[in-house]
N, C-alpha and C positions, 0 to 999 in steps of 0.2 A: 282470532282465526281458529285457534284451537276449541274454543268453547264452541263455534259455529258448526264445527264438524261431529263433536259430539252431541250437540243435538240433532241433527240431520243423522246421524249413527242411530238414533234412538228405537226400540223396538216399533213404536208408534209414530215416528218421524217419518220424514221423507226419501228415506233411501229407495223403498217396494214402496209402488202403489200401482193401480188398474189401468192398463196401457187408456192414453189419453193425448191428444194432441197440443203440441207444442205452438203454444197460442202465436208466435210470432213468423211460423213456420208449421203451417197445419198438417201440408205432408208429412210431417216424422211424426211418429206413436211417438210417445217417452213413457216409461215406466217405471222411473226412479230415479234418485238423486246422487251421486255418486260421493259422500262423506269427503274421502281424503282428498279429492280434486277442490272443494270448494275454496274461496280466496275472497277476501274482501281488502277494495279499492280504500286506500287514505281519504277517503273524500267526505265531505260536507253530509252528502247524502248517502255515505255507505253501498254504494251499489254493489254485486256480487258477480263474480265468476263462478258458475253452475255448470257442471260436467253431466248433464243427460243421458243413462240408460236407455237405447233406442228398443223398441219394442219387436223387432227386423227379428229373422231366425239368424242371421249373422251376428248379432250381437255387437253392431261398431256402434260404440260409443258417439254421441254429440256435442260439444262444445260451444257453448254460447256466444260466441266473441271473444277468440282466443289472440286475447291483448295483454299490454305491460303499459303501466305507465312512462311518461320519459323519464320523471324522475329516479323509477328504478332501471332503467335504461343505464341512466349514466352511473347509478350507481354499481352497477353488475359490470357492463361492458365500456365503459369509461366514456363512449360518443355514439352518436346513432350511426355512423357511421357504421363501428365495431359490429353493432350490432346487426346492419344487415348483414354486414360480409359474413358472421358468422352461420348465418340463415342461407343466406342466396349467395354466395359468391360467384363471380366471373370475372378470371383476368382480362376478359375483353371488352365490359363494361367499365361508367365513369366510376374510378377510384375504387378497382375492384369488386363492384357492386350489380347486379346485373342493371339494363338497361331500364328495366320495365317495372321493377321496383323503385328506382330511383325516380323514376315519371310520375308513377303512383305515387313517394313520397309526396315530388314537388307539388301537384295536381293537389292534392287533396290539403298540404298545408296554405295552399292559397286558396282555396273554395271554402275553410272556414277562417281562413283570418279576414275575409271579408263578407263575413256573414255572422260573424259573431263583433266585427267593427260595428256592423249596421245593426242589426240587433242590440248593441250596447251590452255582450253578455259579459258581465262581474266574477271575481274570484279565481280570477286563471290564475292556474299555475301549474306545476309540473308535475305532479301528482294526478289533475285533472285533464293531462292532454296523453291520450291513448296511442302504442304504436303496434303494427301486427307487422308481422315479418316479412308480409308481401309489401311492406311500403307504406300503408293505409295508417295516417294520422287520423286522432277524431277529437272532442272534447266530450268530455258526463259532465254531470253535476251543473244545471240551468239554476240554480237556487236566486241569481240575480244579474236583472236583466233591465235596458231601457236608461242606462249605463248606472246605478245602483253598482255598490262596492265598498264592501268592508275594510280592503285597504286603500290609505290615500295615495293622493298622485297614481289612480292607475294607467298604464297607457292606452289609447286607442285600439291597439292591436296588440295580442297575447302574440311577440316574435322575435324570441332570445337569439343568445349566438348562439349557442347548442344547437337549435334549430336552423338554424343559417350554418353551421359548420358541419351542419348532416346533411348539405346542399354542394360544398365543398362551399365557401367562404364567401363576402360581399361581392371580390372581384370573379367570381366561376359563373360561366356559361348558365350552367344550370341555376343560378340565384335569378338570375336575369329572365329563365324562362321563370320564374318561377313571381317574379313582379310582371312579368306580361299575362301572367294567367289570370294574377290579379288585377291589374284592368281592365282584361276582359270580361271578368268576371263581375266588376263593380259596373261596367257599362249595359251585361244584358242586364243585370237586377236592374240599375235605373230605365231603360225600357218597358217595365213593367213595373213602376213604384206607383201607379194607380191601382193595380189592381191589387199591390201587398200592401198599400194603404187601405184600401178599402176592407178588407180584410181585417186589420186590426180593428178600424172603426167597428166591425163588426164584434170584438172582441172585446170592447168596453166595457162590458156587462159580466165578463166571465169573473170567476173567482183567481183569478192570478193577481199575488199578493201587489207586486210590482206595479202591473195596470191597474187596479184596482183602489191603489193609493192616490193616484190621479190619472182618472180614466179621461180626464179631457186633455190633457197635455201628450197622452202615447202614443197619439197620430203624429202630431208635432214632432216629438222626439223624435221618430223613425224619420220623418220628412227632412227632418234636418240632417239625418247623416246621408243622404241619397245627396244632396246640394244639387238641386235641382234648379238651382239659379245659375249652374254653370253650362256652359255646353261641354262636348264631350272631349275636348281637348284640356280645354281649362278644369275636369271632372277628374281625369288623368293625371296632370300637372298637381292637383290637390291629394289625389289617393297616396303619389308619389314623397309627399311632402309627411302622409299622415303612418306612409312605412319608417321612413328615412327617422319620424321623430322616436315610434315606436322602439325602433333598434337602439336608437340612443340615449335613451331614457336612462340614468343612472339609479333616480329612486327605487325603481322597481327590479333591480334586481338584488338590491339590500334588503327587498322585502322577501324577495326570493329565497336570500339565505337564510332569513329569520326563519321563515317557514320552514325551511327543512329542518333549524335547530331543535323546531316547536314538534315537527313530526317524530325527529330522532328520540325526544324526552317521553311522549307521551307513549314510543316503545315501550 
């Protein structure tokens, strides 16, 4: 991190440069980089946290996706819990938390554990799952996908207890909205697995290493996690079966810890 900054410090680096729009956000000018804000993610792919010089006569700073991983979640504030309360608190929300962030949590940790089930995305772990203070879970790092995975025995679905105990726990109200979300969520995508089939098929051809390895089977794969042999009861009853095993999975969270030993050394 430190070497990152001082190149981005550099006379001819990117701290000053000619007001320009913010490719993912074209309304804002940016006109520089901001050195000691930058931060780079433990991840596979290195992704960055870039604090933007907004080109504005007010001078407010921009922040790219101002996130933490969970694993420094729990390492900082010991649960995600902790860490909203510290952010948003309200004694009149669940578990001191305000309302609308704890929704946000639950919402968004079910709309990618079931889209990165179906996707078959590789390599989760807690380092690669993002948390922002309003509630908002996400994953980085796609590096493998179609279920492709570096570590063995991984589970179906990246969804720890940590994750479940920043919900308040198996038996809380809020766990339960947050498996209902996820069947809803698994029933409209099968709704339309024609059309995000055909889409991949479309996809055959591109240079992604994953399809590209066998670009005849990455229909198939995707087809198969939609189970599209079920109806939507019996669809439900299976998602149900394919959380239940996630959670319980004991391999993967020995893998979990090796991981963090591997990140703490290479400190």
């Amino acid at each position: 991190i430190e070497r990152l900054r001082q190149i981005l410090g550099l006379p001819d680096g990117l701290s000053e440069f000619p007001a320009m729009p913010l490719p993912l956000a074209p309304e804002i000018m940016v006109c520089g980089i901001k050195p000691d804000s930058a931060y780079m993610f433990k991840s596979a792919l290195m992704p960055l946290r870039l604090t933007f010089k907004t080109a504005e006569l007010n001078g407010t700073d921009y922040t790219f996706i101002e996130s933490i991983s969970v694993a420094a979640v729990l390492d900082g504030e010991g649960s995600v819990q902790n860490f909203f309360r510290k952010y948003n608190s309200d004694t009149a929300g669940p578990y001191g938390i305000k309302a609308e962030v704890m929704d946000t949590y639950i919402r968004s940790c079910a709309g990618y554990c079931v889209i990165s089930y179906i996707l078959g995305i590789g390599d989760r772990h807690l380092d690669n799952l993002m948390l922002m203070t309003d509630g908002h879970l996400f994953h980085i790092d796609f590096g493998y996908i179609l279920g492709r995975d570096p570590k063995p025995f991984a589970p179906p679905m990246k969804l720890t207890k940590e994750m479940i105990e920043g919900m308040g726990g198996a038996t809380s109200a809020e766990y339960k909205k947050f498996t209902s979300n996820c069947y809803n969520a698994f029933l409209i995508l099968r709704r339309s697995a024609n059309l995000i089939l055909n889409l991949f098929n479309l996809m055959t051809t591109a240079n992604i290493p994953d399809i590209a390895a066998e670009p005849d089977k990455c229909v198939a794969k995707i087809e198969e996690q939609f189970r599209l042999d079920l109806n939507e009861e019996e669809a439900v009853a299976y998602l149900q079966t394919v959380i239940n095993d996630s959670v319980g999975a004991l391999f993967p969270q020995m893998v979990e810890q090796i991981h963090k030993y591997m990140q703490y050394w290479r400190k």
